[in-house]
DRENVOLO-125365 format. One record per residue (C-alpha): x, z, y; residue number from 1; residue in one letter. Coordinates in steps of 0.5 Angstrom, whole numbers, padded with zeros to 4 digits, m for minus. Last residue first. Layout:
BEGIN
+-------+-------+-------+-----+-----+
!     x !     z !     y !   n ! res !
+-------+-------+-------+-----+-----+
!     X !     Z !     Y ! NUM !   a !
...
+-------+-------+-------+-----+-----+
end
This chain:
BEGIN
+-------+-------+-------+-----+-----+
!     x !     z !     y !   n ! res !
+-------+-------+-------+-----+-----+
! m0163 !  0040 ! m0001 ! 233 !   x !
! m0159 !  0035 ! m0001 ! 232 !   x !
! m0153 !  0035 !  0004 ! 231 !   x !
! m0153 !  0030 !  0010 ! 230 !   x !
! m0147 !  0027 !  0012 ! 229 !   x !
! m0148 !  0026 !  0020 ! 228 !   x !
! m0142 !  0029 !  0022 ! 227 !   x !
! m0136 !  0029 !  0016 ! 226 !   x !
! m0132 !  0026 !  0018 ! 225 !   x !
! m0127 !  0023 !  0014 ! 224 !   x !
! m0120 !  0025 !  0015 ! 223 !   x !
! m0115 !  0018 !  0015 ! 222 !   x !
! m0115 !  0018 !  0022 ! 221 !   x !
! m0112 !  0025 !  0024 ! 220 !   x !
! m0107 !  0024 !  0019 ! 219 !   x !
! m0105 !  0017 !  0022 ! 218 !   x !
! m0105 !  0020 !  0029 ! 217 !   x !
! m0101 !  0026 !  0028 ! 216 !   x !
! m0096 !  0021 !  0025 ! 215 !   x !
! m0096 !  0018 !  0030 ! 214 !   x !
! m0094 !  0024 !  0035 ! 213 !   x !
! m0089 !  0026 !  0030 ! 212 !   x !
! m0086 !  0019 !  0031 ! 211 !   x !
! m0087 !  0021 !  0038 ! 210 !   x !
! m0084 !  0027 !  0039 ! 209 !   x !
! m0078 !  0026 !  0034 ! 208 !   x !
! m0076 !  0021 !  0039 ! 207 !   x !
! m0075 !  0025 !  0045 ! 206 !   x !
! m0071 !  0030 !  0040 ! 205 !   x !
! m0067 !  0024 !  0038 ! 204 !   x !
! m0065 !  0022 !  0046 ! 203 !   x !
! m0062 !  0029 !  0047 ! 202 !   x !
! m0059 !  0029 !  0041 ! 201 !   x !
! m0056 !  0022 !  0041 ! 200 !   x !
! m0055 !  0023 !  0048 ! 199 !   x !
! m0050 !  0030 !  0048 ! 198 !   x !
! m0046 !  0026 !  0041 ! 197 !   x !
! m0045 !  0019 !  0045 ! 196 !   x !
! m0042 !  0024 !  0051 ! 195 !   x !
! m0039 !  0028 !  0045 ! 194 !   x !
! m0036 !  0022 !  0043 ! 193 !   x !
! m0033 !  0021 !  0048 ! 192 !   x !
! m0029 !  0026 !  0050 ! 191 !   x !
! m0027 !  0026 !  0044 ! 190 !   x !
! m0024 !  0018 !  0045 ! 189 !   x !
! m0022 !  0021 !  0052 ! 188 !   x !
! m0017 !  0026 !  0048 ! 187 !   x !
! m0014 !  0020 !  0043 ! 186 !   x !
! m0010 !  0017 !  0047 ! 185 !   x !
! m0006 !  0022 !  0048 ! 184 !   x !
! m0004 !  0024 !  0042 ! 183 !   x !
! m0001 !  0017 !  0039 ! 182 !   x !
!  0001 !  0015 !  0047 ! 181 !   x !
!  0006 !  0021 !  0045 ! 180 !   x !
!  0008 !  0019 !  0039 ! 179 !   x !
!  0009 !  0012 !  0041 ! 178 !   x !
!  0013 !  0014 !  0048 ! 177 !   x !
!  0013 !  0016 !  0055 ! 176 !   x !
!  0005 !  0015 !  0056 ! 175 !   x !
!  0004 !  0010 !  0061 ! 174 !   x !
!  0003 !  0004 !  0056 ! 173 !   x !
! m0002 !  0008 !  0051 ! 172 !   x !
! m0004 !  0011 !  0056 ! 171 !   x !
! m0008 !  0006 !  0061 ! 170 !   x !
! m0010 !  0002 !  0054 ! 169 !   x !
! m0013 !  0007 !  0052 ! 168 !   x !
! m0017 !  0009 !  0058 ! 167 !   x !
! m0020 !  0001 !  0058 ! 166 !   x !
! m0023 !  0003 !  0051 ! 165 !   x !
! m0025 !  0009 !  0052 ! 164 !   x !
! m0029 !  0008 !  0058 ! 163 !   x !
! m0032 !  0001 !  0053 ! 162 !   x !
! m0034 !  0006 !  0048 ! 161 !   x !
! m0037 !  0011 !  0052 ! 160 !   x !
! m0041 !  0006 !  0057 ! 159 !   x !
! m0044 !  0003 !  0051 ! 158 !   x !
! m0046 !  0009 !  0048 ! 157 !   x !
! m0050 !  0010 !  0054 ! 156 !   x !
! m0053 !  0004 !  0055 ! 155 !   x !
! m0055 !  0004 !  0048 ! 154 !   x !
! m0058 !  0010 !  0049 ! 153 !   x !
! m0062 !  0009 !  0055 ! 152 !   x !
! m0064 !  0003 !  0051 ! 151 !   x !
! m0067 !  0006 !  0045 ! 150 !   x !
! m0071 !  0011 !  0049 ! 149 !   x !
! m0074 !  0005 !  0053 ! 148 !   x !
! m0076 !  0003 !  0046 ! 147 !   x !
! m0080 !  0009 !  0045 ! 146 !   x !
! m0083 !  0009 !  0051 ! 145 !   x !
! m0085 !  0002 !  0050 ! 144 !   x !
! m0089 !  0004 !  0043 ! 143 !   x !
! m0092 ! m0002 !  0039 ! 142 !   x !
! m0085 ! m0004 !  0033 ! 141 !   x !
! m0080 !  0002 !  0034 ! 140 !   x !
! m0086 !  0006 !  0035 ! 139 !   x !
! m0089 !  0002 !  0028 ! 138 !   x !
! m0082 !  0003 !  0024 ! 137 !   x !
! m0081 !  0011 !  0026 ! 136 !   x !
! m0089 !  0013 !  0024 ! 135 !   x !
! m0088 !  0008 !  0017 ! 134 !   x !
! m0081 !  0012 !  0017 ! 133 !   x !
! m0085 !  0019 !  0017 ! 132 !   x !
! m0090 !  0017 !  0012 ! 131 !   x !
! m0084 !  0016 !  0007 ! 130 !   x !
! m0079 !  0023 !  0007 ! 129 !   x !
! m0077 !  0027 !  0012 ! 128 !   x !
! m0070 !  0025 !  0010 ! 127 !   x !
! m0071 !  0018 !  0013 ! 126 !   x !
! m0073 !  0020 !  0021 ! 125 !   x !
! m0065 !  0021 !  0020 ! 124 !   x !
! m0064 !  0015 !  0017 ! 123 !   x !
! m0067 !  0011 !  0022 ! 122 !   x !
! m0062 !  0013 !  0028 ! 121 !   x !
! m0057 !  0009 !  0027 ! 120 !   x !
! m0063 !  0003 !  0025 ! 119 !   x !
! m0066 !  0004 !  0032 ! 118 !   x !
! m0059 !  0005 !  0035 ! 117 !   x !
! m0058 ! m0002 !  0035 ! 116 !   x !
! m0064 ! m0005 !  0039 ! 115 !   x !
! m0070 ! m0008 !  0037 ! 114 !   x !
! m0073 ! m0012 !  0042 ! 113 !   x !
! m0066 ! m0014 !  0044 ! 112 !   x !
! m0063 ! m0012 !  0051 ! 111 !   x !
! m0060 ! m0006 !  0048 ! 110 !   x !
! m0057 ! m0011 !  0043 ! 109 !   x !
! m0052 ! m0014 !  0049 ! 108 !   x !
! m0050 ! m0007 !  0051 ! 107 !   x !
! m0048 ! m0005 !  0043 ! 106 !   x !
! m0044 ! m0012 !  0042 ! 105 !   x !
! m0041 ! m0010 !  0048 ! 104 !   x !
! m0039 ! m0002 !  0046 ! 103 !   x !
! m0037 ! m0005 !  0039 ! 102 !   x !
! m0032 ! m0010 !  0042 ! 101 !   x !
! m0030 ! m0006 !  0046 ! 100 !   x !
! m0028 ! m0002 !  0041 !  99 !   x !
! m0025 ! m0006 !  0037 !  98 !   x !
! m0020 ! m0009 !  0043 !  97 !   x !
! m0019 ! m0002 !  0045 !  96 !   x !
! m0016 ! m0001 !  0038 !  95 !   x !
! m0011 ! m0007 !  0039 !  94 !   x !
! m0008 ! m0002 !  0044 !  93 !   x !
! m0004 !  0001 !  0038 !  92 !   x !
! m0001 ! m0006 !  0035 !  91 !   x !
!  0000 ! m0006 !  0042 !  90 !   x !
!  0005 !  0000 !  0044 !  89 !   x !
!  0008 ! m0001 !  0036 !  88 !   x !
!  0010 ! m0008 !  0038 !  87 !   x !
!  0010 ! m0013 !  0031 !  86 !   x !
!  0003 ! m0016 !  0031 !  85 !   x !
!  0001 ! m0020 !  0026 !  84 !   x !
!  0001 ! m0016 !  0021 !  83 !   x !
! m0003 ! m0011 !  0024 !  82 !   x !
! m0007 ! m0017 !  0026 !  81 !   x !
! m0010 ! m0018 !  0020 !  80 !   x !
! m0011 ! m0011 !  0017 !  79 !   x !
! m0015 ! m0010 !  0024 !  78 !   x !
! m0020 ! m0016 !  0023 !  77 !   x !
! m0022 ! m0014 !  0017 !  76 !   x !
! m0024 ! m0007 !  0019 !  75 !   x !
! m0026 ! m0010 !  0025 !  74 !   x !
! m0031 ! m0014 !  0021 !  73 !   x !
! m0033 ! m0009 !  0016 !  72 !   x !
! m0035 ! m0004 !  0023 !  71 !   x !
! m0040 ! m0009 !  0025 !  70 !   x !
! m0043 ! m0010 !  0019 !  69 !   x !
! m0044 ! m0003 !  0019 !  68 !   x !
! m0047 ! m0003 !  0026 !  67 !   x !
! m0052 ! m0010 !  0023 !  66 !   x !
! m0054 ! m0007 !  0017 !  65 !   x !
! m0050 ! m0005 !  0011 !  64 !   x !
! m0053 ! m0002 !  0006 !  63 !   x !
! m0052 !  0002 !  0001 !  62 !   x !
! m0050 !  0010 !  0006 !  61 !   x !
! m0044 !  0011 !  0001 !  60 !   x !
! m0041 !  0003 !  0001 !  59 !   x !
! m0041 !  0004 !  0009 !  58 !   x !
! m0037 !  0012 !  0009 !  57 !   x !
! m0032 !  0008 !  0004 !  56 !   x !
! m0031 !  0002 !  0008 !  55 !   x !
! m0029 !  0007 !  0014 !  54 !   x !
! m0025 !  0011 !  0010 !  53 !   x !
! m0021 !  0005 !  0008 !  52 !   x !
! m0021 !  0003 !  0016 !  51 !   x !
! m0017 !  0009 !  0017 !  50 !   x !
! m0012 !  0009 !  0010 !  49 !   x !
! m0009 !  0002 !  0012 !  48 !   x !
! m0009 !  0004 !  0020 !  47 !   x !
! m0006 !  0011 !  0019 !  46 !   x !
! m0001 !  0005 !  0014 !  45 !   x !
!  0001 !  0001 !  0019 !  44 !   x !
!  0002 !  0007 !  0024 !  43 !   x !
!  0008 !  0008 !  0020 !  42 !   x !
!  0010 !  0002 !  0017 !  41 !   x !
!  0011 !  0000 !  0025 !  40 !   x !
!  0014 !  0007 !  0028 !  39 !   x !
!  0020 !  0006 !  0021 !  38 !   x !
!  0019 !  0011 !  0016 !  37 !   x !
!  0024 !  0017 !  0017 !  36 !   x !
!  0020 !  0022 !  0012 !  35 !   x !
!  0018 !  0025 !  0019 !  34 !   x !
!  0016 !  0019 !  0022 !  33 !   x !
!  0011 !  0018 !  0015 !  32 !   x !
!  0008 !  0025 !  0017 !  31 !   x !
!  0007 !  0025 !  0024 !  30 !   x !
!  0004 !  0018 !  0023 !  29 !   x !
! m0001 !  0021 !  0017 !  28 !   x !
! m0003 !  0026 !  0021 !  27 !   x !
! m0004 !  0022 !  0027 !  26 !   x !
! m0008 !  0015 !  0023 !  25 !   x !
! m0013 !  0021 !  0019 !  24 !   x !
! m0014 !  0025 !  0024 !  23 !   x !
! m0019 !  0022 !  0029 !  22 !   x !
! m0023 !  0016 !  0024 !  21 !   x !
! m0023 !  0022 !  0019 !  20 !   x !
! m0027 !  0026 !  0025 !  19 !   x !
! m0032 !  0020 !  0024 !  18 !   x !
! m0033 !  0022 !  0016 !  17 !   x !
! m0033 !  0028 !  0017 !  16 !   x !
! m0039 !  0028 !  0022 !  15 !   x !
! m0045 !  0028 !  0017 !  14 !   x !
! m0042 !  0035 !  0015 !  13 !   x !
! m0042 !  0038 !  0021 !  12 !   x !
! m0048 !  0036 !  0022 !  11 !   x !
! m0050 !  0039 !  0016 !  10 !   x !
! m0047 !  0046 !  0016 !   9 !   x !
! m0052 !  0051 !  0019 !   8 !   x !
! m0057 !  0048 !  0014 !   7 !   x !
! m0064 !  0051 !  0017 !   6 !   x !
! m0068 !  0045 !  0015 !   5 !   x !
! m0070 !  0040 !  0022 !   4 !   x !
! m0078 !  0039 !  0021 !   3 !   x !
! m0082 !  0033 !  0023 !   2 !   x !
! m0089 !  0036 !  0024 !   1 !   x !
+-------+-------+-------+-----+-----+
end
């Protein structure tokens, strides 16, 4: 059985680096205007420190599959235009298009035979140690319902992302200024995260049942019988 360890704190912990995307650009805008930096320089460096924090959260997990790609190439793109871009509203905006790119890229891949939420959610099947990868890998591979559950999530993520996108662009430019649209665009991200965060949970304990079916099964089949063995008498 795949066993979730009684640390209270661990999810919250794998959630930091996400809650950092959040805080990060506000509190460092808040505190750069106070020292009088200019709205551009300010909102230059939230996005500077942000997409640091997000290259530094992908060279800590040693691989970079095909969402941690995805990420580097918004990063990138993202210094690039910040340079480019001179209005503060759009250079605010931009983000939306990031992220509907990311909720885009997930749709299309829900449609794949491994879509992108197979290799987000591997890690967690990973702390269980070896046999419960072979059993996540071989459900990703022969199990319909598993991919069914894959693509539902997908879907959802998707949704979530794009939302937040077209909600972004709706505040940023009807909020009254910068520094408003700076918080207030952030309210629909939460709100989607915790949608994307409702599914993912719901989703992996779905999942953890067939893995850990599979692996009932391969222990089931690696015990030797033993009807039939005749003992010497």
């Amino acid at each position: 059985m795949i066993q979730t360890p009684a640390r209270p704190f661990s999810g919250l912990i794998r959630l930091l680096p996400y809650g950092l995307d959040i805080v990060l650009p506000l509190v460092s805008y808040a505190m750069l205007r106070a020292l009088g930096a200019s709205t551009f320089w300010a909102l230059i460096v939230g996005g500077l420190l942000t997409g640091a924090a997000t290259v530094a959260n992908t060279i800590r997990r040693r691989r970079l599959d095909r969402l941690g790609a995805l990420i580097v190439f918004e990063v990138i793109l993202a210094v690039v235009l910040d340079f480019v871009i001179r209005d503060p509203r759009l250079m605010l905006a931009r983000g939306s298009l990031y992220l509907a790119i990311g909720g885009f890229w997930v749709l299309v891949n829900a449609f794949r035979a491994r879509p992108l939420t197979v290799d987000a959610a591997k890690p967690f099947a990973a702390k269980h140690g070896r046999p419960a990868v072979v059993a996540y890998e071989w459900a990703a591979v022969n199990s319909p319902a598993f991919l069914r559950i894959h693509r539902a999530l997908s879907l959802a993520w998707s949704a979530a992302f794009i939302a937040y996108a077209v909600l972004r662009v709706v505040i940023i430019y009807s909020a009254s200024s910068v520094g408003q649209s700076m918080w207030l665009n952030e309210i629909p991200g939460v709100v989607a995260f915790g949608v994307c965060l409702l599914a993912s949970a719901r989703a992996g304990r779905r999942l953890a049942g067939i893995v850990e079916a599979r692996l009932a099964e391969t222990d089931a089949a690696t015990t030797v019988p033993l009807v039939g063995t005749h003992l010497p008498g």
